[in-house]
N, C-alpha and C positions, 0 to 999 in steps of 0.2 A: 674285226680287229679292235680292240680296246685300247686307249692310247693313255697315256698319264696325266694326271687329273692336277687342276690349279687350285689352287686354296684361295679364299677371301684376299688375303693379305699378300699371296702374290700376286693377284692383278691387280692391287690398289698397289702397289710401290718397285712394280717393273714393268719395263716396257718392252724387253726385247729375255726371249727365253728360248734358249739350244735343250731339245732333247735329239738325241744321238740314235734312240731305238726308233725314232719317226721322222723318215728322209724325207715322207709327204707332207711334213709338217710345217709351213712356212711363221714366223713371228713376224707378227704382226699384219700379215695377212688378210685382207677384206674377203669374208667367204661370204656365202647366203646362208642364212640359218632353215636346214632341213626339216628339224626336225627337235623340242624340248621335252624332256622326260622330267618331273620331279618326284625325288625318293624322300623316303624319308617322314614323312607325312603323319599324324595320329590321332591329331583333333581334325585339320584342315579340311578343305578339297582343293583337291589339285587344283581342277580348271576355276576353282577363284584366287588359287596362288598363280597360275601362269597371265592369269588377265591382272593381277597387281604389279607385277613386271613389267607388261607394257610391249613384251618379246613377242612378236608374231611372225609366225613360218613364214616363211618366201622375204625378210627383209634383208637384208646387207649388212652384217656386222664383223666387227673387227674383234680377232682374238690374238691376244689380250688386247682389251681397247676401251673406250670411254664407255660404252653399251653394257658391258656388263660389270663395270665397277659403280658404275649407276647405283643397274638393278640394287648391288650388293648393298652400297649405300641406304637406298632405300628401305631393305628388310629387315637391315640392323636398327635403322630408326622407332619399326616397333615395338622392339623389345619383346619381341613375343619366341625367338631361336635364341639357342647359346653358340652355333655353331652354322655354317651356310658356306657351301661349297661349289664350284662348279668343276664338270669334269667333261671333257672329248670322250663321246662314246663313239665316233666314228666320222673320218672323210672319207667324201665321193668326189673326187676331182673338186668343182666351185662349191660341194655341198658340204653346211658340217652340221653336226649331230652333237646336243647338248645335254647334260643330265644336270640338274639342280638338287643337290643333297641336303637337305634342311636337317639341323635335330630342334627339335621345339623347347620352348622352358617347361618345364612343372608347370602344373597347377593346383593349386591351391585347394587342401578340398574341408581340412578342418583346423581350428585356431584353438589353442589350448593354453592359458593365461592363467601364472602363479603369484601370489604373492598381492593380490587385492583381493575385497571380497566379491561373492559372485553378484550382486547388483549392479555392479561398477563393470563390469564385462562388457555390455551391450553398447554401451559409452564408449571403450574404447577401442572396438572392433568397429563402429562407424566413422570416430575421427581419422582412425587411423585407414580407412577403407578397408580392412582385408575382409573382403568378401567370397564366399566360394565361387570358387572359379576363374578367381585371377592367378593370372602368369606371377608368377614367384620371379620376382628379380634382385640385382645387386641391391637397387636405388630403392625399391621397396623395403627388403631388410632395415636399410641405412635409415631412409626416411622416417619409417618405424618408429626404429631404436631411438632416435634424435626425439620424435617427438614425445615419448613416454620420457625422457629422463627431463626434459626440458618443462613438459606436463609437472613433473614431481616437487622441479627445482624452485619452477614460479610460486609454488605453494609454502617452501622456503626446505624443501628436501636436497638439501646441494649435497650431499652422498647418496643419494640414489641411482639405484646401476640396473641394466636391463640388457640380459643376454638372451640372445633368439637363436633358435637353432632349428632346422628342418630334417626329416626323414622321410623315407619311401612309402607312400600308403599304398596298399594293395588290394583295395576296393577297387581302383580304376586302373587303369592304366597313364603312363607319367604321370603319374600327380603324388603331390607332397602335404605331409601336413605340418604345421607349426606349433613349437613351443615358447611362450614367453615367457619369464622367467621374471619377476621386478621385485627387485631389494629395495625399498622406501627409505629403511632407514628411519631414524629419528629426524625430527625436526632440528633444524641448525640455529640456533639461537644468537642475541647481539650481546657478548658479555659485557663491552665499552663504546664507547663512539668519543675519537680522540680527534681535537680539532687544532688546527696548527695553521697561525696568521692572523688570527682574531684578537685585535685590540680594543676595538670599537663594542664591538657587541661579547658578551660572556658566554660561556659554553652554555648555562644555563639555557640561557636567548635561542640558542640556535639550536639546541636539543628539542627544545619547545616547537622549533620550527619544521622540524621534521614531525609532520603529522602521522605517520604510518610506520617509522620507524624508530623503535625503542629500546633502548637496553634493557637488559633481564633486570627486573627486581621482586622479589617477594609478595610484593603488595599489589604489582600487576597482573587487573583481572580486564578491564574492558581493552585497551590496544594490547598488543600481543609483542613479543620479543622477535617474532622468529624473522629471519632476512631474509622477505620477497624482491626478489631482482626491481623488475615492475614498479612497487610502490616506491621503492628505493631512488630509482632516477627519476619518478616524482617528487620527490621530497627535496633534493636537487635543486630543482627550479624553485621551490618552494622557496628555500634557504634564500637564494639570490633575492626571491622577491622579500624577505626579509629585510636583507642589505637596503633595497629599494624602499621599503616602508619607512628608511631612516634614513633614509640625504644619501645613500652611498651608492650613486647611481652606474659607478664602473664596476662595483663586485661582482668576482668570478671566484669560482669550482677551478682551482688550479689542477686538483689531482683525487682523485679518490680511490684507494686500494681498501682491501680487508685482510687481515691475514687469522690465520687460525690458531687460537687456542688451544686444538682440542678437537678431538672427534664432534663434539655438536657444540660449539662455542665458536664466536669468529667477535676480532674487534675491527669493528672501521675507524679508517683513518682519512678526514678530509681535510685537506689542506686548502685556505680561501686568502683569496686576495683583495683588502677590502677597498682601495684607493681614496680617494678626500671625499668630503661631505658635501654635498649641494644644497643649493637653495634654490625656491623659485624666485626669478625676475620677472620683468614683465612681461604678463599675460595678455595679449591683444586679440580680437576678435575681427575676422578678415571672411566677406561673402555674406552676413546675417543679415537682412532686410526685416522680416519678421518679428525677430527678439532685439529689444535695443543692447549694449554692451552690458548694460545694469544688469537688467533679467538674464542674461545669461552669465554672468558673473556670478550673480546672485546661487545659482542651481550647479556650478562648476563647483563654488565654494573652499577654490583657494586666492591664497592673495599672495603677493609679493614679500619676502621675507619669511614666509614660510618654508621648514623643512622639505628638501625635494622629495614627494611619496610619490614614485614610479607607479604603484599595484592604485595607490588612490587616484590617480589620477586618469588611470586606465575606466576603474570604476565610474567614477564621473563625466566619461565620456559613453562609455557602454557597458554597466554590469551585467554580462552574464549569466552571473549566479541570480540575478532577481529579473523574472521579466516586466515586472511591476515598481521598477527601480525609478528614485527620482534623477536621471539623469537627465544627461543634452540631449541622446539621442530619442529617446523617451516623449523628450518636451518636446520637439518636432513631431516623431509619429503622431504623437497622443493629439495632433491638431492635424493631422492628413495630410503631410510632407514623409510620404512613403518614403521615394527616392534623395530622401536626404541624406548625406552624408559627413561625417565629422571627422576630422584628422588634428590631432597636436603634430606640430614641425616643431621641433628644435631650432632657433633664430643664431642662438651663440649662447657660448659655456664659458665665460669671463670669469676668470679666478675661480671662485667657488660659487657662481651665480649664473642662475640657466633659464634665458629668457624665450619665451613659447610664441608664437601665432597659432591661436587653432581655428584651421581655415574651414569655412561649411559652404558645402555645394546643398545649397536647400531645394534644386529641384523644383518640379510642379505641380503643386496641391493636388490630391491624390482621390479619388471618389470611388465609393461600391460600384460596380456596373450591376454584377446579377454574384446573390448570396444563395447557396443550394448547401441541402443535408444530404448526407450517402449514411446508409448503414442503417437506419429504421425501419428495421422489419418490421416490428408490431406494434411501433407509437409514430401516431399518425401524425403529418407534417405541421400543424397548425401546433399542437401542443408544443413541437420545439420550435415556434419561430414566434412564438409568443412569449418564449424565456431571453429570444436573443434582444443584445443590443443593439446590434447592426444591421440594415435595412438597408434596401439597393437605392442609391441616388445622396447615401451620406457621404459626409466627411470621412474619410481613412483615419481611425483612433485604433489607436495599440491598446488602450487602458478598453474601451467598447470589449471588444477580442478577448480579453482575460475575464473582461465579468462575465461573457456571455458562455465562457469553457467553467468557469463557478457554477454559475445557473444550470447550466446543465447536469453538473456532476450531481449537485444538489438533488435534482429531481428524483434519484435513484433508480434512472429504467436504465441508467447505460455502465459502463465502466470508465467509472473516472479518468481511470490512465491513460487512458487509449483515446481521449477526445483531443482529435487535432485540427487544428484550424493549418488550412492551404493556402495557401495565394497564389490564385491562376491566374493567367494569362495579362501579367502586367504590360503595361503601355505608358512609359515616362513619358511618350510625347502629344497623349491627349490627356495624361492623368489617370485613369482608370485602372483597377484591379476587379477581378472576381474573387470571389471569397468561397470555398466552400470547405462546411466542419465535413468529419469522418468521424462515426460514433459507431462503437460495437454495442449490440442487446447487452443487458443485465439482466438476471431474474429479477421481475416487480412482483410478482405475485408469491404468496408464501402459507406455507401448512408449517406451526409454529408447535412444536412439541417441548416442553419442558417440566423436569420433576426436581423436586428438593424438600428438604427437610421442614418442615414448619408447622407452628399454628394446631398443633395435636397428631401430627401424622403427616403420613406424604402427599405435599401437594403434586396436584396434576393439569398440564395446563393441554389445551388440544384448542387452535385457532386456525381460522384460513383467512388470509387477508388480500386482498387483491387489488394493488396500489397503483396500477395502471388501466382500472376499468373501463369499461363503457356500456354508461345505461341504457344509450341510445340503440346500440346493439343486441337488447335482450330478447329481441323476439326475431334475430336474424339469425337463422340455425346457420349458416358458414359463418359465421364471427366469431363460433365457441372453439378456439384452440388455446386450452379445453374450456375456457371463458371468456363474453367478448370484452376485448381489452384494445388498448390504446387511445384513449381518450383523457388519462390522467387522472381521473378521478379514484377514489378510496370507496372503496367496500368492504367490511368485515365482519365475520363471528367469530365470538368466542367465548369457550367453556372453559372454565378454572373447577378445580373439584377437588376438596378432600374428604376423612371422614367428618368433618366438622360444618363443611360449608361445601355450597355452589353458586356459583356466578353464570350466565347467561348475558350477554351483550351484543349487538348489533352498532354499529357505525357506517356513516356515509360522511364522503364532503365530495365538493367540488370546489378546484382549486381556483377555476375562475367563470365566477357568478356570472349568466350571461354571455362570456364568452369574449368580452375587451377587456377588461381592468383586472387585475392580480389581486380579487376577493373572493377568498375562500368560505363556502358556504359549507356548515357540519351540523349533522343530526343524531344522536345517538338513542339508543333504548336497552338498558338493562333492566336486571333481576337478578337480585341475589336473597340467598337463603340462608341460616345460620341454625345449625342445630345447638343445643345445649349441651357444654362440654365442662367438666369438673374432674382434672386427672387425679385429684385428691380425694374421689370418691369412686370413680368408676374407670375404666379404660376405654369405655363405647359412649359415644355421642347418644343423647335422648332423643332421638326423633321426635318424639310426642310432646317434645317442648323449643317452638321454633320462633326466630323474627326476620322476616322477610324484609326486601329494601325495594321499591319499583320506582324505577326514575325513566326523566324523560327529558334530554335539552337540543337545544337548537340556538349556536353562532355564526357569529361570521368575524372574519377574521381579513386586516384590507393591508395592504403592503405602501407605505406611506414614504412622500421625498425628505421627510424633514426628521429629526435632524439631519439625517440619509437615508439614501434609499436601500439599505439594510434594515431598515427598524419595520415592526409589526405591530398593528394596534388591532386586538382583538377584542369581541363582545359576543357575552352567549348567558343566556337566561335557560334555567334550569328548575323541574319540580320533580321532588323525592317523595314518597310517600311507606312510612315504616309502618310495619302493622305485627305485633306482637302476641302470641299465643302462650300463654304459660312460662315466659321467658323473662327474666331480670338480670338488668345490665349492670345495676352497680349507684350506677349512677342517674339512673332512672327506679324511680321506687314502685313501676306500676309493672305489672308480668302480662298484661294483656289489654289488649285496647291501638290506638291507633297517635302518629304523631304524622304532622307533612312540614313541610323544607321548600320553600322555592327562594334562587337566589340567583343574583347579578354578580356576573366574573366581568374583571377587566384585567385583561394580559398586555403585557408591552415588553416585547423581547426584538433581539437584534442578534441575525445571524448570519456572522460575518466569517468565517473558517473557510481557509483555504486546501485543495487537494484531496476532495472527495468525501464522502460519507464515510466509509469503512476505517480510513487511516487521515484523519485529517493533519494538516501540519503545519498551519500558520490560519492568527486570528483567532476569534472569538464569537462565543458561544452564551449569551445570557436571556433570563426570563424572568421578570417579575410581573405575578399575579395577585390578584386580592378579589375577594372571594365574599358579597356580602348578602344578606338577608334583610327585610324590610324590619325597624326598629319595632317588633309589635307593641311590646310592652310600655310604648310610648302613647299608644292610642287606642289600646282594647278595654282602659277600665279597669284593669285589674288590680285588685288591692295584693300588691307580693309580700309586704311586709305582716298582710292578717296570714295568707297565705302559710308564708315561713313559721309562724309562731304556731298557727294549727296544724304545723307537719312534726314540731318539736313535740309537742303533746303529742302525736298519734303515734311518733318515734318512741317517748315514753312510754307508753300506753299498750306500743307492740298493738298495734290496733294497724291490721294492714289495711284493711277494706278503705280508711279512709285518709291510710296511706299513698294507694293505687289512684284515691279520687283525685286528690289536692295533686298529685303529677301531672297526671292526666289534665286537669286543668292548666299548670306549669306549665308545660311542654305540648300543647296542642298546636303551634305553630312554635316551630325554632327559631332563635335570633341569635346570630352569630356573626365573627366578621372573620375574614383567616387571609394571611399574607405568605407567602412564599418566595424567596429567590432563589434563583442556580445563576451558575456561572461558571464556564469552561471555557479555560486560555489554552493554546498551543502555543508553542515556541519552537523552531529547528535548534535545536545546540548545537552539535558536529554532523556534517553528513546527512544523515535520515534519522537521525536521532532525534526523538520529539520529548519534549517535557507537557505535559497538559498539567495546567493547574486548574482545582475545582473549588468550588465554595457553596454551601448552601446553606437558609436560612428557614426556618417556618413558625409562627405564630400565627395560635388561635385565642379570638377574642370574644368577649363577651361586653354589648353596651351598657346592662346592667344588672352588676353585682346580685342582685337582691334575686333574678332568674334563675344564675347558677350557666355552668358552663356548659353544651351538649357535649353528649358522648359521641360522638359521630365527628367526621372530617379528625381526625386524631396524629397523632406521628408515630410511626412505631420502627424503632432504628434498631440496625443489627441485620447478619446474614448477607445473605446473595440475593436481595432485593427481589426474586420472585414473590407475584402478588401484588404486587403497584394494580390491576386491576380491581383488589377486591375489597369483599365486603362495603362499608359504608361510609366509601368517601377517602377510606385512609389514604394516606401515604407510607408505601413501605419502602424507608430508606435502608441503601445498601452500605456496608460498613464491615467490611472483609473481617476474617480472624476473629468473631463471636459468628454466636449461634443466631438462629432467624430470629429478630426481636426480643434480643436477649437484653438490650441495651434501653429497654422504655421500662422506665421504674413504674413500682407497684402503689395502690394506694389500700384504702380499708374500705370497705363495704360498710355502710354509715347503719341500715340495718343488720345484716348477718354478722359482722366486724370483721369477717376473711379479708384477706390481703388478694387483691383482684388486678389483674395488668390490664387495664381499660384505654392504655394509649396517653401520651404526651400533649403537652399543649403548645409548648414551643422548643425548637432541637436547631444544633448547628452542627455545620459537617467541614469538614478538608480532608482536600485530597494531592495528594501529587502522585505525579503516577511517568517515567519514563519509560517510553516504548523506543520499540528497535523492529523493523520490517524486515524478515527472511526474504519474502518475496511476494510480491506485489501483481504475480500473473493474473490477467483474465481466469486462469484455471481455478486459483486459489489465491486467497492472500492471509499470509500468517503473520503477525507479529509477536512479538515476546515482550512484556511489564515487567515492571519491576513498581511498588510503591508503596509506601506510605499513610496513612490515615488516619485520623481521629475523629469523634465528634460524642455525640450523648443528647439524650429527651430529658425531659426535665416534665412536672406536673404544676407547674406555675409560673409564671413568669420572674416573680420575686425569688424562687429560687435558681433563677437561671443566670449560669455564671460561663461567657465565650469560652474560658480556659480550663472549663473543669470538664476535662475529654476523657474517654476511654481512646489510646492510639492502640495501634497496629502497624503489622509491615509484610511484606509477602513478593511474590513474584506467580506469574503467569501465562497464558499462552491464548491468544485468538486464533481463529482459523475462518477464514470464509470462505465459501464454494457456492459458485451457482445454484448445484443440486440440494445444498446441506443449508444454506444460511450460515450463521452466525454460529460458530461451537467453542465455546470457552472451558478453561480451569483454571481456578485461584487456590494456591495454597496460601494461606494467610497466619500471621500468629500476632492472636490479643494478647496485650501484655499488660494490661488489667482485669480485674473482675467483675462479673456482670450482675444483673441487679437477681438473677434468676438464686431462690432464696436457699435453695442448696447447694448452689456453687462454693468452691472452696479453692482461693488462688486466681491465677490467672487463666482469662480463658484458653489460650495454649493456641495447637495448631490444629486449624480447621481448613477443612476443602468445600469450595463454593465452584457449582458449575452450571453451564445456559445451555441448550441446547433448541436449536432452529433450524426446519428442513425449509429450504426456498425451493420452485424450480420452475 
């Protein structure tokens, strides 16, 4: 006998049911449940749908009754049926017999997504979950849909629409597949921004104030028009704390609507309320022990009768935006009052005057317990606890913490971004903190690949450098992964090569001599070689006419407290030795024979930049060098002025043999002096916007006239600065939008009389250069330039004139990857002409690019 079946909905909202064709049917009724069938079924199994019920044979239930509006409760909760039924398939006097009818939802088996392109799919099949194999529901659609248009609108797509629809797939069984469907739309743009209750402040003022959101104008290229919900009710707050930066410490956002122009045009309308103007009154200091009233008065840095500035005031209790700020709470940390804490209280707002107590709970002087690194896998513990400033049993300093996340970044083994200092397990009631950084690996070691135009043909650079080594490790075969490293020391080779020349170089340092103190010890040994090159006579370099360079130095270099302990005082003693086959420089009149060079360098540079190596963003970057040789001509004897007058005769005469001699004598030991500066500032402008400003200087000297000048250590400007390694000491300055040392004027060859480019003797540079970071990942970090440049070499000092530049201007792209190093492109355009003697106009637009594999 089969009896009539209840629906969901009727035992959830009745309690008493007449069927008429079942006398034996009693409502509501206590039977014993017989016996449960569930139909219906396609993904499931049964006996795991009857044990989620919780229904088992032999218990005592009531139809219709609490027991199974439960159940039903319960399976609607998962969302996984559209439909769940119970039905009487049979009583036996106390027995009754149950069928459970389920229809299950769809499932989901493929997602098919119109109207973005296909990289962007994967994106939004994860945010959105729809994964194969999920139950297809109402709340999934909805949720969906919501988030795709919401997704569009935050980007400032406020007519963007997304209709989703589903059909029967017939791969499986119940299962559906989906289509999305997204209209984007154009971007909706700000045509006006109209502001209404402002007396005090000018629309100007408050346009300004809104950082992120801007009306359309013509001219705007870096913020953008378009209305992002998001940046928009920041800017909001913004506005207020405007009001607040001027005494107007009541102003409110009374209202803010937008209405629409136009299919992609919208104007906003805010309406503010600005109330009266404040001042401050008296400022008291209530709880300081520590700081007398003065010294903290002094660091607050406001007084009575000044403008009430809500935002400064906030600042000078705890900036934020700087954690290297000079404020109150700063002045505490930065002396080991961890648990210190500052609060401004408002005392009373008399008329227009708003007198402050700002109360300080100072707490109890604060000490390191125990300082630990996590995250050094392959640079071993001493190298980074010999960069830190904080040491277990100090004083708790904020300012220690910031230099020791500096120093590290510094080092280049790790990634800047990611170095974070923790504070564990604090204890206000004995004082103590632990300390420990979190540092991810960076690639230190690097195979350095780069090619570009120059110097007769294409240079080619091939280098391996490995800036986290260890010597100590060289004869321990598990240390090579793939070399032993972590010890912080520098090892390097490298090969430079074109047709014209090769370079060979070797370098070592260690960065701390011994093992206590922050003296860097360096050794280097090159070899360069120079073929004979005349593109005015031939296109192939003479082999069989060559001059070689072999050098040899060894410094050291000490990290000094004074004037701070940012400054570097370095020393390193150098000998060259040039050996010439058949080859004439110009300005050496001897083609064969031998000349040698040793000299004393002294560097003092300070390097104070903030925010890592790859992307710095505050501070500065400066080095000045000088570069000397022992005065020989002061103490060998030699007569230069019979010298000079016997070399004008032999010049006369074309008498080389005794041209070659009188040089050779000249030039048997060089004496020279040469000075160098750089300098590189960062600035943050807006944001992550950085400005770096650069400056460079270089003169080469000579003590006495009557020697003559060497041709070595030279300036050679112009290009994409590949080749700073080579040849003979030069400097190859980079100077965007000309060609590779296009920018070092020529002279005459005093025998042949050819006009010969033999390198500058003093040059100056600038630069600005605005960057903007895409993204900053451990993965990669790319930024985007934009800049500016001038500079120019000059063949004398006398004619060397700061303002007489060749400029430029261009834009750019970096990119860094652990795998790859460093991979740049500059397109540049000189907007003068270069000294290169068939040029004609301006040198125009030229592309400079680096290329470096790390890994």
């Amino acid at each position: 006998m089969t009896l009539h079946f209840f629906t969901a909905l009727t035992f959830f909202f009745f309690t008493s049911i007449n069927y008429a064709q079942d006398p034996s049917y009693e409502d509501g009724k206590q039977y014993t449940l017989a016996g449960l069938e569930v139909t219906g079924l396609q993904s499931y199994n049964e006996q795991t749908v009857k044990t989620y019920t919780g229904l088992r044979i032999g218990q005592p239930i009531t139809v219709p009754g609490d027991e199974i509006s439960a159940v039903i409760n319960k399976l609607w909760g998962l969302e996984l049926f559209t439909d769940i039924s119970f039905y009487i398939t049979n009583i036996e006097g106390e027995n009754v017999y149950l069928e459970l009818n389920i229809i299950e939802r769809p499932t989901l088996t493929d997602v098919t997504v119109y109207g973005v392109k296909p990289k962007k799919v994967p994106e939004i099949l994860k945010d959105a979950d729809l994964k194969k194999g999920k139950k297809i529901t109402e709340s999934l659609i909805a949720n969906t849909k919501n988030y795709l248009q919401n997704k569009y609108k935050k980007k400032g797509y406020l007519n963007a629409t997304v209709n989703i629809a589903t059909a029967k797939d017939t791969v499986d069984t119940n299962t559906q597949s989906m289509v999305i469907n997204i209209k984007q739309g154009e971007k909706v743009k700000i045509n006006d921004i109209v502001f209404e209750g402002n007396e005090q402040l000018s629309d100007k003022q408050l346009r300004k104030a809104l950082k992120n959101t801007k009306k359309k104008k013509f001219y705007r290229f870096w913020k953008k028009s378009k209305y992002i919900e998001e940046d928009y009710k920041e800017d909001l707050v913004s506005l207020v704390d405007k009001y607040a930066e001027k005494g107007f410490r009541d102003a409110r956002v009374v209202s803010d609507t937008f209405v629409r122009t136009g299919d992609k045009l919208i104007d906003l309308k805010i309406k503010v309320e600005e109330g009266d103007k404040y001042y401050f009154g008296d400022i008291n200091f209530v709880g300081n022990t520590v700081y007398s009233d003065r010294q903290m008065a002094s660091v607050l840095g406001l007084k009575k009768g000044d403008t009430y500035n809500g935002v400064l005031l906030r600042k000078r209790i705890a900036d934020a935006s700087d954690p290297d700020a000079n404020d109150l709470t700063n002045l505490y940390q930065n002396n080991g009052y961890l648990f210190s804490s500052i609060n401004p209280v408002e005392m009373s707002a008399e008329n227009d005057t708003i007198d402050f107590e700002i109360r300080i709970i100072e707490g109890k002087e604060t000490f390191l317990n125990h300082v630990t690194v996590v995250g050094n896998d392959k640079t071993n513990d001493h190298v980074i606890f010999r960069e830190l400033r904080t040491r277990p049993g100090q004083r708790y300093n904020k300012s220690d913490i910031i230099r020791s996340i500096r120093e590290l970044g510094q080092l280049g083994f790790f990634d800047a971004e990611q170095i974070k200092p923790d504070i564990q397990n604090p204890n206000p009631n004995e004082g103590t903190v632990d300390l420990a950084y979190s540092l991810v690996e960076s690639g230190s070691s690097q195979i350095e690949l780069q090619g570009g135009y120059g110097g007769g043909g294409f240079i080619g650079t091939l280098g391996l450098s490995f800036s986290n080594f260890s010597v100590k490790n060289l004869f321990n075969g598990e240390a090579y992964k793939p070399v032993p490293m972590g010890d912080g020391q520098t090892f390097a080779l490298r090969l430079q090569a074109s047709r014209t020349y090769r370079v060979y170089s070797l370098n070592f340092s260690e960065p701390w001599l011994g093992g206590k103190k922050p003296v860097r010890f360096n050794m280097s040994l090159s070899r360069t070689q120079q073929f004979y090159y005349n593109p005015y006579v031939s296109r192939r370099p003479d082999k069989n006419r060559t001059f070689s360079i072999t050098g040899i130095s060894a410094g050291l270099a000490k990290r000094v407290q004074w004037p701070d302990d940012f400054f570097t005082i370095s020393h390193s003693v150098g000998y060259q030795l040039y050996d010439f086959k058949n080859y004439n420089l110009g300005l050496f009149n001897f083609g064969n024979g031998q000349s040698n060079s040793i000299a004393y360098s002294l560097g003092i540079a300070r390097n104070a930049t903030g925010g890592g190596r790859i992307f710095p963003r505050s501070g500065s970057n400066f080095e000045i060098t000088a570069k000397f040789t022992p005065p020989f001509s002061l103490f060998n004897n030699k007569d230069y002025d019979k010298l000079n007058s016997d070399l004008e005769v032999a010049v006369a005469e074309k008498n080389n043999a005794e041209i070659e001699r009188i040089d050779q004598e000249r030039f048997k030991w060089l004496e020279f002096y040469k000075v160098n500066f750089k300098g590189d500032w960062y600035t943050t402008l807006v944001d992550k916007l950085v400005l770096r400003t650069n400056a460079e200087f270089g003169f080469l000297g000579s003590y006495n006239e009557k020697v003559g000048k060497v041709p070595f250590e030279r300036f050679y400007v112009g290009g994409d600065g590949l080749g700073t390694y080579t040849l003979d000491g030069r400097d190859v300055v980079q100077l965007r939008g000309y060609e590779n040392q296009s920018l070092t004027p020529y002279s005459v060859d005093p025998v042949s009389g050819q006009q010969i480019q033999d390198g500058g003797v003093v040059y100056n540079k600038y630069s600005l250069e605005l960057r903007y970071p895409l993204t900053l990942k451990p993965s990669a970090s790319i930024y985007g330039l934009a800049f500016l440049e001038a500079g120019n070499a000059f063949n004398n000092f006398q004619s060397f004139n700061p303002f007489e530049i060749k400029r430029s201007a261009g834009v750019g792209l970096r990119i860094f990857m652990p795998a790859f190093g460093l991979l740049g492109i500059d397109f540049g355009y000189g907007f003068d002409k270069d000294y290169n003697p068939n040029s004609v106009g301006p040198s125009g637009w030229q592309t400079h690019f680096i290329i470096g594999q790390q890994f």
